[in-house]
N, C-alpha and C positions, 0 to 999 in steps of 0.2 A: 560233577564228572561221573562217579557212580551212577546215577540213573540212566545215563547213557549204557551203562554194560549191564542195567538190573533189569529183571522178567516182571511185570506187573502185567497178569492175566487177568486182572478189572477190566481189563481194555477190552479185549473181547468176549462174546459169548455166541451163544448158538441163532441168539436175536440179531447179529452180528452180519454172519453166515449166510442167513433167509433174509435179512435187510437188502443183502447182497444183490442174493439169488431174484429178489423182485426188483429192486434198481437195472437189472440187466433185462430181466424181462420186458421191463416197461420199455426201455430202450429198442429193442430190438421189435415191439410192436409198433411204437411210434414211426421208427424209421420204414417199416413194411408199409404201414399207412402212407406215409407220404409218396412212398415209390411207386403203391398204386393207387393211391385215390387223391392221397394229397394234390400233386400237381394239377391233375385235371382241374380239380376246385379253387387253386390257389393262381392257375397261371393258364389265363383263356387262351395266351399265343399257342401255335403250336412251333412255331419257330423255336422264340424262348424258352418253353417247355423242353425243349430238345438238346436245348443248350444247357439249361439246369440239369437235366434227365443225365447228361453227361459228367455234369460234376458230380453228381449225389453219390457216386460209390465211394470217391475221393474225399467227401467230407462225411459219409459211413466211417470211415475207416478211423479220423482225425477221432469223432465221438466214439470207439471202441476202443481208441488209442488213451483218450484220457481215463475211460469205464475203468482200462488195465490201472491205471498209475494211482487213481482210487482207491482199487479195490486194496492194490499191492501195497499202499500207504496205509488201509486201515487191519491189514493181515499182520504187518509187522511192526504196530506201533505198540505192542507190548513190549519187544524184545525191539528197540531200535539200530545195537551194536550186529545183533544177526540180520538185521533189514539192509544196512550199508555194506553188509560182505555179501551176501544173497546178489542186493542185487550192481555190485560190480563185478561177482561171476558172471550175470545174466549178459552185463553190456559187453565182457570182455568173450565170453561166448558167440552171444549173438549178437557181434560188429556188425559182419558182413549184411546181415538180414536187417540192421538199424540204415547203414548208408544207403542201402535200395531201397526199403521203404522211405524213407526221408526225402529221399532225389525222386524219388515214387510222389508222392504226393507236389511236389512241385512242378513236375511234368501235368499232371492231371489238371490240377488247379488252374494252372495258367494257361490250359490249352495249346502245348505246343504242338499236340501228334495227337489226331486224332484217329479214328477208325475208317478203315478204307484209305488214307491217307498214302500215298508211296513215298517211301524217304531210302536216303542213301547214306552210308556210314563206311568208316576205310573198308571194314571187310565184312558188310552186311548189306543186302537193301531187299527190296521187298514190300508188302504193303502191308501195313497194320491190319493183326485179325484182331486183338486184343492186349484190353490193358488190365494188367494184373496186381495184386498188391506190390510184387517185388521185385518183375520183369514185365515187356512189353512181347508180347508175340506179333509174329514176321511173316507173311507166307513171300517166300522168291520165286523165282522165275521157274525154279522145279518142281514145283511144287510141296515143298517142305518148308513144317512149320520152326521156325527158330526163334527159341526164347533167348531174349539179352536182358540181361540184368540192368534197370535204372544208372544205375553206380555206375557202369561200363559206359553206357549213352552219354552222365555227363562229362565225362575226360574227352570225349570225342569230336568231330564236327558231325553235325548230324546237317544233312541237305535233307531238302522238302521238295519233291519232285512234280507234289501234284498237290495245289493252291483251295482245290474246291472244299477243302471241308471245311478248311479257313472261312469258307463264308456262306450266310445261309442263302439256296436255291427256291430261287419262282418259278415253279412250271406252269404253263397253260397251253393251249390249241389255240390256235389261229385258223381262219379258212381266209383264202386268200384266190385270186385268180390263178390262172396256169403259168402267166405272164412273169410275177413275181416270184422269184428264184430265193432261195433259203441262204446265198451269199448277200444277196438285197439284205434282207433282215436282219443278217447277223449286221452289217454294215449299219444298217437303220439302231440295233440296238446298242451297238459301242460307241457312237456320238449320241446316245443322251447323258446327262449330268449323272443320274444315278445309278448307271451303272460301271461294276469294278472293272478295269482296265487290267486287271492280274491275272484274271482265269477268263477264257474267251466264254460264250455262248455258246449253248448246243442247239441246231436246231434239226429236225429231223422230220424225214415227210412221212404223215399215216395214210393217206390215200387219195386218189385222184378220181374226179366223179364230174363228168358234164362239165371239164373246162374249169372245173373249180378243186384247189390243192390244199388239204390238212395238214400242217405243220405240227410238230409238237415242240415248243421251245421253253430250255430249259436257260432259265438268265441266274445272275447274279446280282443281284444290287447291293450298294453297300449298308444299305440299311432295309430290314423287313419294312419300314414304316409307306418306303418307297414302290414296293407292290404293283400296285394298283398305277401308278404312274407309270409304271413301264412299259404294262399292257394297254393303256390308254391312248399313250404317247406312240407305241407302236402300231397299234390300229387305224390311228389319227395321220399316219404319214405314209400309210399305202390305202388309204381313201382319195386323199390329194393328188 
């Protein structure tokens, strides 16, 4: 029981400090690598790429989050009775900044609000500008941006007003006759198999030239793998 309340500065030293100081380093260029070269190398989709692109801050944060409890466990293992009062001042200080980051990282991870995304809450809505370590920013209908804290999002019903970031977007050009109408298409592309029935299809006309009309359609499929199917499939049925 005494060693718990005794100071043994064996435990640290200055090699300690700079052990430290280069463990954080290495961290923090590892993670810049992969945020801009990594992916590219490691993830040919650009889909998927976009999808991890989007968790990477959220799992930055988890590996700085442990760098802390590290560091903080090898700071106070000489004095371990000043370590447990330290740091339940820290947690009893900073609650509020532990249940928004915590509800923080489970928003991100699991993808429930993405950017761009419109959602609605009892007394917020708006469309995601950004996600932050402790709050989510909001731009509304005023144009004003509102930060709400994680921690307040999960007490709440949060509505999803707009489906598209939930899934990843196909675009391509179509040319088509004058004849074929951009309600044709969208109709041609919600009867195939793979595509999502949740968020409709955009299609929109880029110009008209000798009888002949440019679409540009923006689909959904429920799976990237499905791509190329869609545009085939839909080629294939205003030839016929």
């Amino acid at each position: 029981m005494s060693e718990f309340f005794s100071i043994d500065l064996t435990r640290i030293s200055i090699f300690t400090l700079l052990g430290l100081l280069v463990f954080g380093g290495v961290i923090y260029f590892v993670l810049g690598f992969i945020r801009n070269y990594g992916l590219l190398l490691l993830v040919k989709s650009p889909v998927r790429r976009k999808r991890v692109g989007v968790l990477l801050p959220a799992i930055s944060t988890v590996v700085w989050i442990l760098f802390s409890l590290y560091c903080f466990y090898s700071l106070i293992l000489p004095f371990p009775f000043m370590g447990i009062v330290l740091g339940g001042v820290f947690i009893y200080l900073g609650r509020g900044y532990l249940v928004n980051l915590i509800h923080g990282l489970f928003f991100r991870l699991k993808g429930d609000i993405a950017i761009g995304q419109k959602i609605s809450m009892k007394d917020n809505s708006g469309v995601v500008f950004k996600l932050n370590t402790f709050e989510v920013e909001i731009q509304n209908e005023e144009g004003e941006i509102v930060q709400i804290p994680y921690g307040n999002m999960a007490s709440k019903e949060l509505v999803k007003n707009d489906f598209s970031a939930d899934f990843s977007s196909f675009k391509f050009t179509l040319v088509t006759k004058k004849e074929i109408t951009a309600t044709y298409l969208k109709r041609k592309l919600l009867s195939q198999p793979w595509i999502s029935q949740v968020i409709s299809p955009k299609i929109s006309q880029v110009k008209e030239e000798n009888g002949w009309v440019t679409y540009s359609v923006i689909s959904y499929p429920i799976d990237e793998k499905f791509n190329f199917f869609v545009e085939r499939d839909l080629k294939a049925s205003i030839e016929n």
